[in-house]
KEKOL-182316 format. One record per residue (C-alpha): residue in one letter; x, y, z. Coordinates in steps of 0.2 Angstrom, whole numbers, plus 5000, padded with zeros to 4 digits. Layout:
REM residues N
AXYZ;...
REM end
This chain:
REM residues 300
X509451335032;X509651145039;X507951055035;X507050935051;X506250805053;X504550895057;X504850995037;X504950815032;X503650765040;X502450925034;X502950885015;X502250725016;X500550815026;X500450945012;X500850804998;X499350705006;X498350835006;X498650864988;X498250684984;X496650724989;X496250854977;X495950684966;X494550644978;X493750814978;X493850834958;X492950684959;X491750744968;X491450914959;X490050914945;X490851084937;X491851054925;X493751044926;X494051204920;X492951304929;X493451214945;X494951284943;X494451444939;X493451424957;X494751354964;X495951484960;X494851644963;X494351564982;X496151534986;X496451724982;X495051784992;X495651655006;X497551685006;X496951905008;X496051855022;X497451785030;X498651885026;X497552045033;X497151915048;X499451905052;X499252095048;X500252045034;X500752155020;X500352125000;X501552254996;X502952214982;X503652324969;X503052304952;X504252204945;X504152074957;X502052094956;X502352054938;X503451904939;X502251824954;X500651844942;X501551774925;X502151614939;X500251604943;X500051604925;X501251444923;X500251374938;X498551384929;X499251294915;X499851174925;X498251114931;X497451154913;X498651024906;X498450884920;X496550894919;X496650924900;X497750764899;X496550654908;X495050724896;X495850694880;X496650514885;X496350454903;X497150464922;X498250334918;X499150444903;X499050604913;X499850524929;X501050454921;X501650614911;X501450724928;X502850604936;X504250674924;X504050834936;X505650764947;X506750724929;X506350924926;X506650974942;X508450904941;X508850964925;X508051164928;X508551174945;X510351164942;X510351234924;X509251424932;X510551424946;X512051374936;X512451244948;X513051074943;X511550954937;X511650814950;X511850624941;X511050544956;X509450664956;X509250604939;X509250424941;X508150444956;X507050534946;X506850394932;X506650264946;X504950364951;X504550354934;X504850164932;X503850144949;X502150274941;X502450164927;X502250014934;X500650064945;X499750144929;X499650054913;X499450174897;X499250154877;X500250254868;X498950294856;X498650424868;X500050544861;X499050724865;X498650644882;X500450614886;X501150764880;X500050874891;X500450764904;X502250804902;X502150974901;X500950974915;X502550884925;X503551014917;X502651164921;X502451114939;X504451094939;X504751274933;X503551334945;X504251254959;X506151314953;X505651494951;X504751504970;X506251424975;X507051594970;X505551694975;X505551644992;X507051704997;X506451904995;X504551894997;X503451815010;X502751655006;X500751705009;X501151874997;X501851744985;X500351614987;X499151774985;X499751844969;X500151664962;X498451604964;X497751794956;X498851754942;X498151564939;X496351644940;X496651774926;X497851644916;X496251534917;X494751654914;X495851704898;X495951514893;X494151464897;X493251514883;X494351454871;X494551284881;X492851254878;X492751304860;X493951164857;X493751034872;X491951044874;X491351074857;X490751254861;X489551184876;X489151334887;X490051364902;X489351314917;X489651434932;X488351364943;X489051264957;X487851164967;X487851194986;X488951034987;X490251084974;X490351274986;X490751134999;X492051044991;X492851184982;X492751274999;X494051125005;X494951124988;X495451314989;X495751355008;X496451185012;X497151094998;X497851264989;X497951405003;X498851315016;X499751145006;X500351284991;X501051435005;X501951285016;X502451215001;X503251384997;X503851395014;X504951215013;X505751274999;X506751375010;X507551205016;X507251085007;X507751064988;X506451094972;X506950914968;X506650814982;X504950924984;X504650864966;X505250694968;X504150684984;X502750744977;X502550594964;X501750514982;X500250614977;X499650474966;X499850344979;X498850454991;X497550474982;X496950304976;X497350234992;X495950365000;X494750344983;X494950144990;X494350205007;X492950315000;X492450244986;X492450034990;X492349934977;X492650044963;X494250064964;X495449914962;X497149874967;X498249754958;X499949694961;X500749794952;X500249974963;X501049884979;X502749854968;X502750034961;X502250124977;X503550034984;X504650084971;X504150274974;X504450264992;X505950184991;X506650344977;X505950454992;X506950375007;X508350335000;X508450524994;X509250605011;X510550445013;X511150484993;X511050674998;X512050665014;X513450565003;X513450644986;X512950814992;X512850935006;X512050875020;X510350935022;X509450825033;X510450835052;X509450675063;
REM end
Protein backbone atom coordinates (compact mmCIF):
# COMPACT_ATOMS: atom_id res chain seq x y z
CA UNK A 1 0.00 0.00 0.00
CA UNK A 2 1.36 3.49 -1.41
CA UNK A 3 1.46 5.79 1.87
CA UNK A 4 -0.23 9.76 1.50
CA UNK A 5 0.26 12.79 2.30
CA UNK A 6 -2.68 12.71 4.95
CA UNK A 7 -0.70 9.18 6.64
CA UNK A 8 2.13 11.49 6.88
CA UNK A 9 0.50 14.07 8.20
CA UNK A 10 -1.41 11.76 10.92
CA UNK A 11 2.17 10.25 12.17
CA UNK A 12 3.28 13.61 12.99
CA UNK A 13 -0.59 14.00 14.91
CA UNK A 14 -0.15 10.72 16.79
CA UNK A 15 3.74 11.67 17.42
CA UNK A 16 2.44 15.02 18.96
CA UNK A 17 0.17 13.45 20.83
CA UNK A 18 2.77 11.25 22.29
CA UNK A 19 4.93 14.18 23.12
CA UNK A 20 2.42 15.17 25.37
CA UNK A 21 2.43 12.14 27.52
CA UNK A 22 5.65 14.10 28.92
CA UNK A 23 3.31 16.89 30.02
CA UNK A 24 0.78 14.53 31.50
CA UNK A 25 3.34 12.36 33.59
CA UNK A 26 4.29 15.58 34.77
CA UNK A 27 1.23 16.18 35.94
CA UNK A 28 0.38 12.75 37.51
CA UNK A 29 1.30 12.64 41.34
CA UNK A 30 1.13 8.58 41.19
CA UNK A 31 4.14 7.25 40.64
CA UNK A 32 5.60 6.21 37.35
CA UNK A 33 5.07 2.81 37.68
CA UNK A 34 1.65 2.57 38.83
CA UNK A 35 0.77 5.25 36.20
CA UNK A 36 1.55 2.86 33.91
CA UNK A 37 -0.15 0.17 35.45
CA UNK A 38 -3.25 2.80 35.03
CA UNK A 39 -2.47 3.74 32.15
CA UNK A 40 -2.35 0.42 30.62
CA UNK A 41 -5.48 -1.18 32.42
CA UNK A 42 -7.70 2.03 31.19
CA UNK A 43 -6.47 1.60 27.63
CA UNK A 44 -7.76 -1.99 27.67
CA UNK A 45 -11.10 -1.26 29.05
CA UNK A 46 -10.99 1.79 26.44
CA UNK A 47 -9.87 -0.10 23.35
CA UNK A 48 -13.06 -3.07 24.38
CA UNK A 49 -15.42 -0.36 24.40
CA UNK A 50 -14.67 0.50 21.03
CA UNK A 51 -14.16 -2.32 19.47
CA UNK A 52 -17.76 -3.55 20.94
CA UNK A 53 -18.95 0.11 19.77
CA UNK A 54 -17.48 -0.80 15.52
CA UNK A 55 -19.01 -4.22 16.58
CA UNK A 56 -15.67 -5.31 16.15
CA UNK A 57 -14.42 -8.79 17.00
CA UNK A 58 -11.60 -9.73 19.77
CA UNK A 59 -11.54 -13.11 18.27
CA UNK A 60 -7.84 -14.68 17.48
CA UNK A 61 -6.58 -18.04 17.91
CA UNK A 62 -4.50 -18.89 20.67
CA UNK A 63 -1.29 -18.62 19.14
CA UNK A 64 -1.75 -15.40 18.00
CA UNK A 65 -3.44 -14.26 21.64
CA UNK A 66 -0.18 -15.52 22.89
CA UNK A 67 2.28 -13.60 20.82
CA UNK A 68 -0.05 -10.22 21.03
CA UNK A 69 0.05 -10.43 25.17
CA UNK A 70 4.09 -11.39 25.23
CA UNK A 71 4.33 -8.03 22.58
CA UNK A 72 2.34 -6.14 25.30
CA UNK A 73 4.73 -7.44 27.54
CA UNK A 74 7.71 -5.89 25.63
CA UNK A 75 5.56 -2.66 25.52
CA UNK A 76 5.40 -2.43 29.31
CA UNK A 77 8.96 -2.68 29.64
CA UNK A 78 9.37 -0.40 27.32
CA UNK A 79 7.85 2.28 29.26
CA UNK A 80 9.31 0.73 32.60
CA UNK A 81 12.83 1.27 31.20
CA UNK A 82 12.17 5.11 29.80
CA UNK A 83 10.62 6.03 33.16
CA UNK A 84 13.08 3.82 35.00
CA UNK A 85 16.03 5.58 33.10
CA UNK A 86 14.91 9.18 34.07
CA UNK A 87 14.60 7.95 38.00
CA UNK A 88 17.88 6.47 38.17
CA UNK A 89 19.77 9.35 36.08
CA UNK A 90 17.63 12.15 34.75
CA UNK A 91 15.45 13.05 31.35
CA UNK A 92 18.35 14.08 29.66
CA UNK A 93 20.05 10.47 29.87
CA UNK A 94 16.85 8.71 29.24
CA UNK A 95 16.10 10.82 26.06
CA UNK A 96 18.82 10.44 24.77
CA UNK A 97 19.08 6.49 25.03
CA UNK A 98 15.24 6.33 23.74
CA UNK A 99 16.59 8.06 20.44
CA UNK A 100 18.62 4.84 19.35
CA UNK A 101 15.11 3.49 18.62
CA UNK A 102 15.49 4.48 14.65
CA UNK A 103 19.37 2.80 14.74
CA UNK A 104 17.31 -0.55 16.00
CA UNK A 105 14.79 -0.17 13.76
CA UNK A 106 17.15 -0.25 10.74
CA UNK A 107 19.13 -3.05 11.94
CA UNK A 108 15.77 -5.38 13.18
CA UNK A 109 13.67 -4.55 10.68
CA UNK A 110 15.65 -5.91 7.93
CA UNK A 111 17.50 -8.69 9.78
CA UNK A 112 13.26 -10.22 11.12
CA UNK A 113 12.41 -9.94 7.51
CA UNK A 114 15.62 -11.11 5.92
CA UNK A 115 15.72 -8.10 3.76
CA UNK A 116 18.80 -6.15 3.13
CA UNK A 117 19.69 -3.61 5.96
CA UNK A 118 19.53 -0.15 4.35
CA UNK A 119 23.05 2.03 4.61
CA UNK A 120 21.03 5.27 4.36
CA UNK A 121 18.50 4.17 7.21
CA UNK A 122 21.38 3.87 9.15
CA UNK A 123 23.20 7.11 8.84
CA UNK A 124 19.81 8.95 9.14
CA UNK A 125 19.45 7.19 12.18
CA UNK A 126 22.85 8.41 13.85
CA UNK A 127 21.95 12.04 12.46
CA UNK A 128 18.81 11.96 14.94
CA UNK A 129 21.08 10.84 17.41
CA UNK A 130 23.63 13.68 16.78
CA UNK A 131 20.60 16.07 16.64
CA UNK A 132 19.08 14.46 20.57
CA UNK A 133 22.41 14.76 21.51
CA UNK A 134 22.95 18.05 20.89
CA UNK A 135 19.55 19.31 22.42
CA UNK A 136 20.13 17.17 25.71
CA UNK A 137 23.38 17.34 27.47
CA UNK A 138 24.23 14.08 29.62
CA UNK A 139 27.06 12.79 32.17
CA UNK A 140 28.23 9.67 31.58
CA UNK A 141 28.37 8.75 35.07
CA UNK A 142 24.92 7.90 34.58
CA UNK A 143 25.75 4.44 33.06
CA UNK A 144 22.42 2.33 34.55
CA UNK A 145 20.47 5.53 33.21
CA UNK A 146 21.57 5.16 29.78
CA UNK A 147 21.49 1.74 29.45
CA UNK A 148 17.75 1.49 30.18
CA UNK A 149 17.39 4.38 28.08
CA UNK A 150 18.73 2.26 25.27
CA UNK A 151 16.93 -0.72 25.80
CA UNK A 152 13.83 1.36 26.26
CA UNK A 153 14.82 2.65 22.50
CA UNK A 154 15.32 -0.82 21.70
CA UNK A 155 12.39 -2.39 22.99
CA UNK A 156 10.14 0.23 21.46
CA UNK A 157 12.14 -0.93 17.98
CA UNK A 158 11.23 -4.58 18.32
CA UNK A 159 7.71 -3.74 19.20
CA UNK A 160 7.23 -1.74 16.39
CA UNK A 161 8.96 -4.44 13.88
CA UNK A 162 6.83 -7.30 15.28
CA UNK A 163 3.26 -5.13 14.86
CA UNK A 164 4.64 -4.48 11.63
CA UNK A 165 4.11 -8.21 10.86
CA UNK A 166 1.09 -8.38 13.20
CA UNK A 167 -0.78 -6.24 11.21
CA UNK A 168 -0.93 -7.69 8.19
CA UNK A 169 -3.30 -10.71 9.81
CA UNK A 170 -5.20 -9.11 12.66
CA UNK A 171 -6.91 -5.85 13.07
CA UNK A 172 -5.37 -3.11 14.55
CA UNK A 173 -7.89 -2.27 17.52
CA UNK A 174 -7.83 -6.39 18.43
CA UNK A 175 -4.07 -5.88 18.26
CA UNK A 176 -4.16 -2.45 20.48
CA UNK A 177 -6.57 -4.47 23.04
CA UNK A 178 -4.45 -7.54 23.71
CA UNK A 179 -1.21 -5.40 23.68
CA UNK A 180 -2.22 -2.99 26.05
CA UNK A 181 -3.77 -6.41 28.35
CA UNK A 182 -0.33 -7.61 28.08
CA UNK A 183 1.54 -4.33 29.28
CA UNK A 184 -0.82 -4.31 32.36
CA UNK A 185 -0.07 -7.96 33.50
CA UNK A 186 3.87 -7.42 32.44
CA UNK A 187 3.61 -4.48 34.87
CA UNK A 188 1.39 -5.73 37.83
CA UNK A 189 4.05 -8.69 37.65
CA UNK A 190 7.05 -6.20 37.80
CA UNK A 191 5.57 -3.60 40.31
CA UNK A 192 6.29 -5.06 43.49
CA UNK A 193 9.42 -5.94 42.83
CA UNK A 194 10.08 -2.24 41.13
CA UNK A 195 9.55 -0.86 44.29
CA UNK A 196 11.47 -3.22 46.44
CA UNK A 197 14.43 -2.12 44.61
CA UNK A 198 13.56 1.48 43.22
CA UNK A 199 11.65 2.79 46.03
CA UNK A 200 13.29 1.15 48.80
CA UNK A 201 10.18 -0.94 49.56
CA UNK A 202 7.89 2.28 50.02
CA UNK A 203 4.33 1.10 49.64
CA UNK A 204 2.58 1.30 46.64
CA UNK A 205 0.28 4.01 46.07
CA UNK A 206 -2.92 3.02 44.15
CA UNK A 207 -4.87 6.00 45.08
CA UNK A 208 -5.07 8.46 42.26
CA UNK A 209 -6.47 11.78 43.11
CA UNK A 210 -9.58 12.99 41.06
CA UNK A 211 -7.08 15.03 39.01
CA UNK A 212 -4.68 12.26 38.21
CA UNK A 213 -8.33 9.96 37.08
CA UNK A 214 -8.43 13.14 34.75
CA UNK A 215 -5.16 13.00 33.41
CA UNK A 216 -4.81 9.36 33.08
CA UNK A 217 -8.17 9.45 31.57
CA UNK A 218 -6.42 11.55 28.69
CA UNK A 219 -3.13 9.48 28.82
CA UNK A 220 -5.15 6.04 28.14
CA UNK A 221 -7.94 6.95 25.74
CA UNK A 222 -6.14 9.61 23.87
CA UNK A 223 -2.47 9.33 23.95
CA UNK A 224 -2.56 5.33 23.99
CA UNK A 225 -5.97 4.17 22.50
CA UNK A 226 -6.17 6.21 19.50
CA UNK A 227 -2.17 7.40 18.88
CA UNK A 228 -0.95 3.32 19.70
CA UNK A 229 -4.07 1.63 17.26
CA UNK A 230 -3.20 4.52 14.34
CA UNK A 231 0.10 4.03 14.83
CA UNK A 232 -0.50 0.28 14.19
CA UNK A 233 -2.62 1.23 11.46
CA UNK A 234 0.39 3.37 9.38
CA UNK A 235 2.40 0.57 9.62
CA UNK A 236 0.45 -0.87 6.94
CA UNK A 237 2.15 1.93 4.75
CA UNK A 238 4.74 3.31 6.02
CA UNK A 239 7.93 1.62 7.24
CA UNK A 240 8.86 0.71 11.07
CA UNK A 241 11.89 3.06 10.45
CA UNK A 242 10.72 6.08 9.24
CA UNK A 243 7.91 5.58 12.10
CA UNK A 244 10.89 5.21 14.59
CA UNK A 245 12.97 7.84 12.90
CA UNK A 246 9.75 10.04 13.13
CA UNK A 247 9.10 9.45 16.37
CA UNK A 248 12.32 10.93 17.90
CA UNK A 249 10.11 14.43 17.25
CA UNK A 250 8.42 13.23 20.39
CA UNK A 251 11.00 15.12 22.40
CA UNK A 252 10.79 18.19 20.54
CA UNK A 253 7.05 18.22 21.10
CA UNK A 254 6.97 17.99 24.20
CA UNK A 255 9.36 20.63 25.63
CA UNK A 256 8.10 22.91 23.12
CA UNK A 257 4.35 22.53 24.78
CA UNK A 258 6.05 22.11 28.80
CA UNK A 259 7.41 25.90 27.39
CA UNK A 260 3.68 26.78 26.53
CA UNK A 261 2.42 25.39 29.96
CA UNK A 262 4.78 25.61 32.13
CA UNK A 263 6.53 29.34 31.42
CA UNK A 264 9.45 29.94 32.77
CA UNK A 265 10.50 26.80 33.94
CA UNK A 266 11.58 25.40 31.13
CA UNK A 267 14.38 26.85 29.29
CA UNK A 268 15.44 26.80 25.62
CA UNK A 269 19.06 27.16 24.65
CA UNK A 270 20.65 27.35 21.33
CA UNK A 271 21.52 24.29 21.13
CA UNK A 272 17.60 22.74 21.09
CA UNK A 273 16.90 25.09 17.79
CA UNK A 274 20.20 23.32 16.24
CA UNK A 275 19.22 19.76 17.23
CA UNK A 276 15.54 20.10 16.48
CA UNK A 277 16.69 21.28 13.31
CA UNK A 278 18.81 18.57 12.87
CA UNK A 279 15.94 16.04 13.66
CA UNK A 280 13.57 17.54 11.28
CA UNK A 281 15.81 17.70 8.71
CA UNK A 282 16.68 13.43 9.18
CA UNK A 283 12.71 13.31 9.10
CA UNK A 284 12.19 15.32 5.62
CA UNK A 285 14.89 14.40 4.00
CA UNK A 286 13.71 10.74 4.66
CA UNK A 287 11.11 10.23 1.54
CA UNK A 288 13.62 12.20 -1.05
CA UNK A 289 16.47 9.47 0.19
CA UNK A 290 13.55 6.75 -0.04
CA UNK A 291 12.28 7.70 -3.51
CA UNK A 292 16.08 7.24 -4.75
CA UNK A 293 17.59 4.49 -2.70
CA UNK A 294 14.47 2.54 -2.28
CA UNK A 295 11.09 1.83 -3.54
CA UNK A 296 8.99 4.69 -3.80
CA UNK A 297 6.66 5.05 -0.95
CA UNK A 298 5.50 8.45 -0.87
CA UNK A 299 3.51 9.32 -4.45
CA UNK A 300 3.01 13.50 -4.22
Amino acid sequence: MIATTGDYLKLHFIVFLWGFTAILGLLISIPAVEMVLYRTLLAAIGMAVVIYWKKGNLHVDNSERLKLLLIGIIVSFHWLAFFGSGRVANASVSLVGFATNSLWAALLEPLMNRKRIKAFELVLGLVVIAGLYVIFSFDFQYKLGLALGVAAGFSAALFAVLNARMVRRVDAYTITFYEMTGAFIGTALVLPAFQYFFNQGDPVNLIPSAMDWLYLAALSWICTVYAFSTGVKLMKKLSVFFIQLTLNLEPVYGIIMALMIFGNREKMTSNFYIGTAIIIGAVLLYPSLKRRYDKPEFMP
